[in-house]
N, C-alpha and C positions, 0 to 999 in steps of 0.2 A: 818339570811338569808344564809351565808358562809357555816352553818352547815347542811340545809335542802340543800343545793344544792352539798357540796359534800357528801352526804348521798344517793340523786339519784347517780353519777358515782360511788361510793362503792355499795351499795344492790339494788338496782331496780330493776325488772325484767330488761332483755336488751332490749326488744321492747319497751318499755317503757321508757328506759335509752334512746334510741338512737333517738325517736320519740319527747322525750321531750327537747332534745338537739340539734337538726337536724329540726325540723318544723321551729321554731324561725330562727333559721338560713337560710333553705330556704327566708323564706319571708325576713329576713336583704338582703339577695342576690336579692328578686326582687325589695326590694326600691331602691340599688344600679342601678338596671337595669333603673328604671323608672328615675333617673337621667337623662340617656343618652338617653332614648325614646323623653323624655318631650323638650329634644334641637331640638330632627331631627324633633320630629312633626312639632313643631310652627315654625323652619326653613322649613319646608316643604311648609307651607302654604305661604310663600313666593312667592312660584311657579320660584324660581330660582334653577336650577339643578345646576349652578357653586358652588351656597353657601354651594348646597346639597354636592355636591362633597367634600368644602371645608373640610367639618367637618370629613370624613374619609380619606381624606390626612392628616389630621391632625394626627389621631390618632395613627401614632407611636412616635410618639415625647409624646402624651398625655398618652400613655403607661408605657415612663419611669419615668415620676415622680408618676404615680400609683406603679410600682414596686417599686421604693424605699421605701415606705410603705410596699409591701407584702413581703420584704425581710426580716423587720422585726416582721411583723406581723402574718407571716408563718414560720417563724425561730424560732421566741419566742414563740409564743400558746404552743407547746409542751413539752418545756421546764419547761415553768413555769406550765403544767399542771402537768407535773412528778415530778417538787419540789414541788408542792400544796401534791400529793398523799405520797410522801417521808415526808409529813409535816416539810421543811424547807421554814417557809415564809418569815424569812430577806432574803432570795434568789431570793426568787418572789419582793419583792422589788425593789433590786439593779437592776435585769434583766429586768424588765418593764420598769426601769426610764432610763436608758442606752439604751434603746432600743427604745424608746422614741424620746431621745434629740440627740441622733446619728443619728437617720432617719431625722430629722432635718435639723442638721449642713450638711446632703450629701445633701438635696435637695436645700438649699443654694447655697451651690457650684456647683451644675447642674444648676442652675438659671442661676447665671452668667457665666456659659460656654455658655448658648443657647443664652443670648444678646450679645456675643462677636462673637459669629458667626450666627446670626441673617438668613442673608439672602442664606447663603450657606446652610446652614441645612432646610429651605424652598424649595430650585432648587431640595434638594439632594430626597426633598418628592415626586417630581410629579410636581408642579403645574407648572401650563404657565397663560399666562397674564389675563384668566379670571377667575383664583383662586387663584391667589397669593396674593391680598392684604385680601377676606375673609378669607382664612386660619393664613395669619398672626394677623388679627384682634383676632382672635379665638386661637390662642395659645399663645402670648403673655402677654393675662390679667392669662389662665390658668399658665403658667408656672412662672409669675411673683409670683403670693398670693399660690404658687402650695403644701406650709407647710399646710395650712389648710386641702388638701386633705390626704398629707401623714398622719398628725396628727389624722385625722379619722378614716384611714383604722389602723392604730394601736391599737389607744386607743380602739376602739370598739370589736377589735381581742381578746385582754385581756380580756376586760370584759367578754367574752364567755370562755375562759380559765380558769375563776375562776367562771364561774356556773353560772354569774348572762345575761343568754340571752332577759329577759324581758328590762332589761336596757339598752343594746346594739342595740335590734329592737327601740324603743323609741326614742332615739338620732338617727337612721338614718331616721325614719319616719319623726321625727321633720325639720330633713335637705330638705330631699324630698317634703315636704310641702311647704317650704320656697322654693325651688328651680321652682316648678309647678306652684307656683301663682304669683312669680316676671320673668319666662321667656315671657309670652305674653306683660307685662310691657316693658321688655328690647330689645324684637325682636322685633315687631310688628310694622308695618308704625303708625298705632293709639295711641302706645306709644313714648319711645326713640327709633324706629327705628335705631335700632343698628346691626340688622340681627346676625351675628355669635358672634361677638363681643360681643352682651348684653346677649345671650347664655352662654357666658363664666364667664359672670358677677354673673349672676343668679346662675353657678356649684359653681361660686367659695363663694358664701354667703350661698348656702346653705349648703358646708362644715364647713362654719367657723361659725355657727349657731348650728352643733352637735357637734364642739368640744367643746365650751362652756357649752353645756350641759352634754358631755363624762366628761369635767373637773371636772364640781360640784359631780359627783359623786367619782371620786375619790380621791376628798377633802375629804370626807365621810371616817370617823372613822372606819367604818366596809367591806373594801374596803382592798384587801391582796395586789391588785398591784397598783403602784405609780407613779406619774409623778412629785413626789418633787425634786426639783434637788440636795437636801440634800442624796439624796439616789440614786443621779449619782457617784457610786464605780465603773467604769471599772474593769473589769477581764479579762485576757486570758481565763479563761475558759467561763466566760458568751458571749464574742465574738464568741468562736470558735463552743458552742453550736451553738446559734443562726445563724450564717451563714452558716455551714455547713448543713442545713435544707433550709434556707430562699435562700442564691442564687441561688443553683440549682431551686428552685421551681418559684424564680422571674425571672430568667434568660429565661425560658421558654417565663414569659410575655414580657419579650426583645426583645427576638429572635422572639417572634408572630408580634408586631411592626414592628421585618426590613421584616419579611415576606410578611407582610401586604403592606410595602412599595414595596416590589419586584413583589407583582401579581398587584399594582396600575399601574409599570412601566411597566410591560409585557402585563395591558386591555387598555392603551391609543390608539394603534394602532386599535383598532376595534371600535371606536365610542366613544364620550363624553356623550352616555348613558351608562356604562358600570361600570365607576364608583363608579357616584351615585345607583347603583341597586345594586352591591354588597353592598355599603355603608349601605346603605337600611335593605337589605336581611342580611345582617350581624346582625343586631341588633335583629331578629325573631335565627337567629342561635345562637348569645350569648342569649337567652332566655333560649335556651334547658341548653346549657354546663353551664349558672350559678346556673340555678335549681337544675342540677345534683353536680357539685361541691361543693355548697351550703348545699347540703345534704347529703353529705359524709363527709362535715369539722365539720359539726355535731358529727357526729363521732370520730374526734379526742381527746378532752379533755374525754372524756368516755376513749376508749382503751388509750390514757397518762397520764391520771388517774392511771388507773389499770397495765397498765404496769411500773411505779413509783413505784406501792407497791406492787409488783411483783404477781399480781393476774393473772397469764398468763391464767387460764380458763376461766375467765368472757372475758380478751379480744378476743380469740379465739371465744366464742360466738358473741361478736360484730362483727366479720370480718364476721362471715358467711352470719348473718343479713342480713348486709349493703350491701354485695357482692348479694344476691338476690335482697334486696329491691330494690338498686338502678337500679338493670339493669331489675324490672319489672318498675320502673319511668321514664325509656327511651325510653319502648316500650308505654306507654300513649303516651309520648312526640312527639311520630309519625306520632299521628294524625293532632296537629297543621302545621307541619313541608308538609302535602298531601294533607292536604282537607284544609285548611285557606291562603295559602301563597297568592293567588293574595288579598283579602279581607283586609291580611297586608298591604300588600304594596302598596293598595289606600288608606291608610289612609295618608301616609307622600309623596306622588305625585301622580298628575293626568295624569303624559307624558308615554302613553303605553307603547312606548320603553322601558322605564326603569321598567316599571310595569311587563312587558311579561320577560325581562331578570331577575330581580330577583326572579319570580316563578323558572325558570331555575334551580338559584342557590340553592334556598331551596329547591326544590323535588330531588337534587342530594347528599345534605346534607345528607337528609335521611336515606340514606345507609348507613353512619356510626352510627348512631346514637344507635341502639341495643348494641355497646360494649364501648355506653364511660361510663357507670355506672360503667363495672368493671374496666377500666383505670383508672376512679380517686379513685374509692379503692385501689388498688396496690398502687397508690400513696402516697394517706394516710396513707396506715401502714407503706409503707417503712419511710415514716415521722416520725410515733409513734416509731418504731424501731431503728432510728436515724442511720440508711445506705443511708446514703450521696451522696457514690458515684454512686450507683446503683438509687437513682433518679437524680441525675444530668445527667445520661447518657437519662433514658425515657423522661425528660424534655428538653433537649436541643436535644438533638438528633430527636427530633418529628420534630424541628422548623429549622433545620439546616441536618444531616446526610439523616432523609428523603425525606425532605421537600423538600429542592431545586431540588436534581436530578429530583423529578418526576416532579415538575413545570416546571423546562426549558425542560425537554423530553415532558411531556403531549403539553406542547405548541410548541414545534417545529414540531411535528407530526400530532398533532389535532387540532391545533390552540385554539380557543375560547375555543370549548368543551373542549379540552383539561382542559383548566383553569376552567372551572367550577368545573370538576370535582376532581382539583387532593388536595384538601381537606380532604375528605371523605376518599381517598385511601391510605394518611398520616395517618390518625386516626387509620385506620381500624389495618396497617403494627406497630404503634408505639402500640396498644392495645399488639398484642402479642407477641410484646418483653417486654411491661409490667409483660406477665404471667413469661414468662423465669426469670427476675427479681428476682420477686418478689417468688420467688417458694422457694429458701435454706434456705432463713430465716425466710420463713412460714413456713417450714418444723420444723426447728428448735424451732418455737413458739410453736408450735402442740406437740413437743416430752415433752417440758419443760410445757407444762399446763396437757400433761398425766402422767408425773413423779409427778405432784404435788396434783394429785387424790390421 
């Protein structure tokens, strides 16, 4: 299996390399998605907007222990894709199991920072008296059992690193299954009636239901990366790889959390529908951007393959691919985004208010949406290319250098609109400094794949 799968990123045609590594992974990126659909629905059906609310006050706290996962599950894929192509596998070993049991031990200790200050990291979200105890119900069980999630977003990472994506959709589908059929159970008046609370119960079994099944496979003999803890070697070098890839690229999901927290505090003053409608409308906009980054992380073990065993023309043909493909997959994506939004958003509430404001927010979305295909490919090569600091600056800078001027300017001038819109006008601004970026050592890639004709 190891050998038919790196034999696709060595000789495949590249539409074919990229389609075969990128489809799979789209779709692991929509079970991910259907995760967090499947809480707001059946929280939906409550027909309480505080509970609705709850659940996206939540989610910058619920962010950071998703990122300490992607720090090292976006730090590592590329690493271990270029020692898979360099063929050193005691490498891919050590770096999987370290990276592993390290995401771990941080979320541990993020654990108990968030019950030692419990109720101040709550005030510091947004809520007042008639969301404060939903949302604590709701991040408490998550951030308590919160290794299971890490453990997923990792082990499933690797598995796609070393070619085997059939087995990495499986175990999430397997989670997502479990998650969809035990949330009406745990929310629901007709079951435990748990409202947020059995929402969280439900994420957190259905994570620790794939990692069980992430594990049995890489018990499995013909598996190059590891979760033995016999093969936790620390290195300076396997750290320094891995993070200097992984935190700039998870620091982003950070900084989107306090972001996230900053436009909750800035729509309170317009109405307690405003919310839940972004809350809402948010989940129909992470649909697009996980589709598209979904499908361009496809992409990376192909181009960290190849560029491992220094094939700089195959990956030059993968960039240009994916730099088309994806940004013709964002103009499909535009459709749901104009013609579907109210349709969405009566499926997870009946109260107009919120219904009429999150059309708002996704027909303004819109507008960015034609160039985030090429942002997350800039992204991704700078990944594959292991320039660090030039994604640290597009990734935090989107979430912080951009971000805030134009949120407190759009909202101090425009008010509401303001805030609707200053999303899109982030994107649009962080897109082409992505080009700038990423342009010398694409240049640089192009001259070293013509020298090598």
């Amino acid at each position: 299996m190891q050998d038919k799968n790196l034999e696709l990123m060595k000789n495949a045609p590249i539409p074919k390399a990229v389609l075969s590594l990128a489809l799979p992974t789209v779709f692991s990126s929509i079970v991910i998605l259907i995760y967090n659909l499947a809480d707001t629905y059946f929280i939906g059906m409550l027909n309480d907007k505080f509970q609705l609310a709850a659940v996206s006050l939540a989610y910058p706290i619920f962010t950071v222990v998703q990122a300490i996962g992607n720090i090292f599950a976006i730090g590592g894929s590329p690493y271990i894709s270029r020692s898979l192509g360099a063929q050193e596998h005691d490498k891919v070993k050590r770096a999987s199991s370290v990276a592993v049991w390290t995401s771990v031990g941080i979320t541990l200790a993020l654990t108990a920072v968030y019950f030692m200050f419990n109720k101040p990291f709550l005030d510091m979200l947004g809520t007042d008296a008639n969301t404060f105890l939903p949302t604590k119900h709701y991040l408490d069980i998550c951030v308590l059992f919160g290794i299971f999630m890490t453990m997923q977003t990792v082990m499933q990472a690797f598995l796609r690193s070393e070619g085997k994506i059939k087995e990495s959709v499986i175990g999430m589908v397997i989670g997502t299954i479990t998650n969809i059929v035990l949330d009406p159970i745990f929310i629901l008046p007709w079951g435990l009636n748990m409202g947020t609370g059995g929402a969280a119960w439900a994420t957190i079994l259905g994570n620790a239901v794939s990692v069980v099944y992430f594990a049995i496979i890489y018990f499995k003999r013909n598996s190059f990366v590891s979760i033995r803890f016999r093969d936790f070697k620390p290195s300076k070098e396997i750290y320094s790889e891995i993070l200097r890839i992984g935190v700039p690229s998870s620091a982003g999901q950070i900084l989107m959390g306090a972001t996230n927290m900053v436009f909750n505090v800035l729509a309170v003053p317009y109405g307690d529908y405003v919310i839940p409608a972004y809350g809402v409308a948010g989940k129909m906009m992470y649909i697009s951007i996980i589709i598209v980054n979904g499908y361009t992380s496809g992409y990376l073990p192909l181009a960290g393959y190849n560029y491992g065993a220094k094939n700089m023309k195959r990956v030059r043909s993968a960039f240009k691919f994916m730099l088309i493909s994806s940004t013709a997959l964002c103009l499909v994506l535009l459709i749901p985004l104009l013609f579907l939004a109210r349709g969405f958003m009566g499926l997870f509430t009946p109260d107009p208010e919120v219904i009429d404001m999150g059309v708002r927010f996704l027909q303004m979305y819109a507008i960015c949406m034609p160039v985030l295909g090429m942002q997350s490919t800039f992204m991704s090569t700078l990944q594959v290319l292991g320039k660090a600091l030039r994604a640290m600056i597009i990734t935090i800078g989107r979430q912080t250098v951009i971000f805030y001027p134009l949120v407190y300017g759009l909202n101090h001038f425009f008010g509401l609109s303001g805030l609707v819109v200053s999303n899109s006008i982030a994107d649009i601004i962080n897109t082409l400094i992505s080009a700038l970026l990423v342009a010398a050592p694409l240049r640089q890639m192009m001259k070293e794949s013509k020298e090598a004709t």
